[in-house]
N, C-alpha and C positions, 0 to 999 in steps of 0.2 A: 212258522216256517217248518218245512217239513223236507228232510234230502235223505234220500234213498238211492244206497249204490250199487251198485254191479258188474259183472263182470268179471273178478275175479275167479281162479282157478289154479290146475297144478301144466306147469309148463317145463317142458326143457329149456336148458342155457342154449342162449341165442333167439330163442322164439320170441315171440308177441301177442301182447295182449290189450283189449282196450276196456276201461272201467269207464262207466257211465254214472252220472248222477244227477235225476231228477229230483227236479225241485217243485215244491208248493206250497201253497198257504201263502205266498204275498208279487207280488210284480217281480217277476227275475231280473230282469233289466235294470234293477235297481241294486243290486248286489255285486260285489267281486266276490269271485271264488276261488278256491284254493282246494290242492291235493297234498293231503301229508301222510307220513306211512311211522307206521310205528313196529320196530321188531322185537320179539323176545330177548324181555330185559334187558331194553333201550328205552330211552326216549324219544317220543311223539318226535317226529322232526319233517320241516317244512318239504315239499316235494317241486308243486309249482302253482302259480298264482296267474289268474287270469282279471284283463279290467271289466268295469260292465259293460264297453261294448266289444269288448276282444279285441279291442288292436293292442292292448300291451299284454304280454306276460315275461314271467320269470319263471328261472328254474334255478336248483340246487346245482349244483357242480358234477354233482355223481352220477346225474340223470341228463343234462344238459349233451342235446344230441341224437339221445336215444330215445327221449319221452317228446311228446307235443301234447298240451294243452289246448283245448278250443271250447268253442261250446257255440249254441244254436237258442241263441232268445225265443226264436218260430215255437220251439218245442220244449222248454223247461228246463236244459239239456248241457249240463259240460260235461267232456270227455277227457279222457287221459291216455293217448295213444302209446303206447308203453312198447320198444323194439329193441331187439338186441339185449335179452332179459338177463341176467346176470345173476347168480346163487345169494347175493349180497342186497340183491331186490327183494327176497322175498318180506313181507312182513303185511300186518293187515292196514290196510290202503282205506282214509277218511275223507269225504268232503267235507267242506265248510262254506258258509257262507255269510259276506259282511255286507250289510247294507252302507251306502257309502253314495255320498253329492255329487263323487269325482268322474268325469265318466273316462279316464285311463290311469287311473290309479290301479297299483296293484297292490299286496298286502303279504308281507312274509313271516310274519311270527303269530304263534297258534292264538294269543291271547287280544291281536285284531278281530277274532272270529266270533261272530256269536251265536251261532249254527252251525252243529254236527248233524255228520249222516251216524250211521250206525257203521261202517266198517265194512270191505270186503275183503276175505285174504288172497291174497298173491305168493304161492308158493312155487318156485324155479329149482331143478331139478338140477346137478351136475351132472 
């Protein structure tokens, strides 16, 4: 499996952004996915989690409102609609992905994952 993300960039507070992350190397349809963000000299922490067919997710509390999670089977494809950005967002932003039986399960701790992207950063300007 292979997940490759994007999207990231430098934004003002208040703006928006979406992070993308393609997947490959196995059936996507067969995965939940997850977005977690990790900031300097923090730890790694869950952001939001999607099922394998997308009707459940979840989010963190901090993000809950302002982010929306989706994704598109058609195209390899979850996203991370990210609005109303806050200087407290910034940090570099991970996909993950769990293969999993369940088809609306969703998955909140990093060590359900066993596929990483490589990182985008998201940097919010005050």
């Amino acid at each position: 499996v292979q997940l490759q993300a994007s999207g990231g960039g430098l934004v003002q507070a208040g703006g928006s952004l979406r992070l993308s992350c393609a997947f490959s190397g196995r059936t996507f349809s067969g995965f939940g996915m997850g977005w977690f963000r990790q900031a300097p000299g923090k730890e790694r922490e869950f952001v939001a989690a999607i099922s394998r067919s997308g009707g459940s997710t979840a989010y963190a509390d901090s993000v809950k409102v302002r982010f929306t999670i989706s994704r598109d089977n058609a195209k390899n494809t979850v996203y991370l609609q990210m609005n109303s950005l806050k200087p407290e967002d910034t940090a570099v932003y991970y996909c993950a992905a769990k293969i999993t039986y369940y088809t609306e399960r969703y998955y909140l701790r990093l060590d359900d994952y066993g596929y990483w992207g490589q990182g985008t950063q998201v940097t919010v300007s005050s």
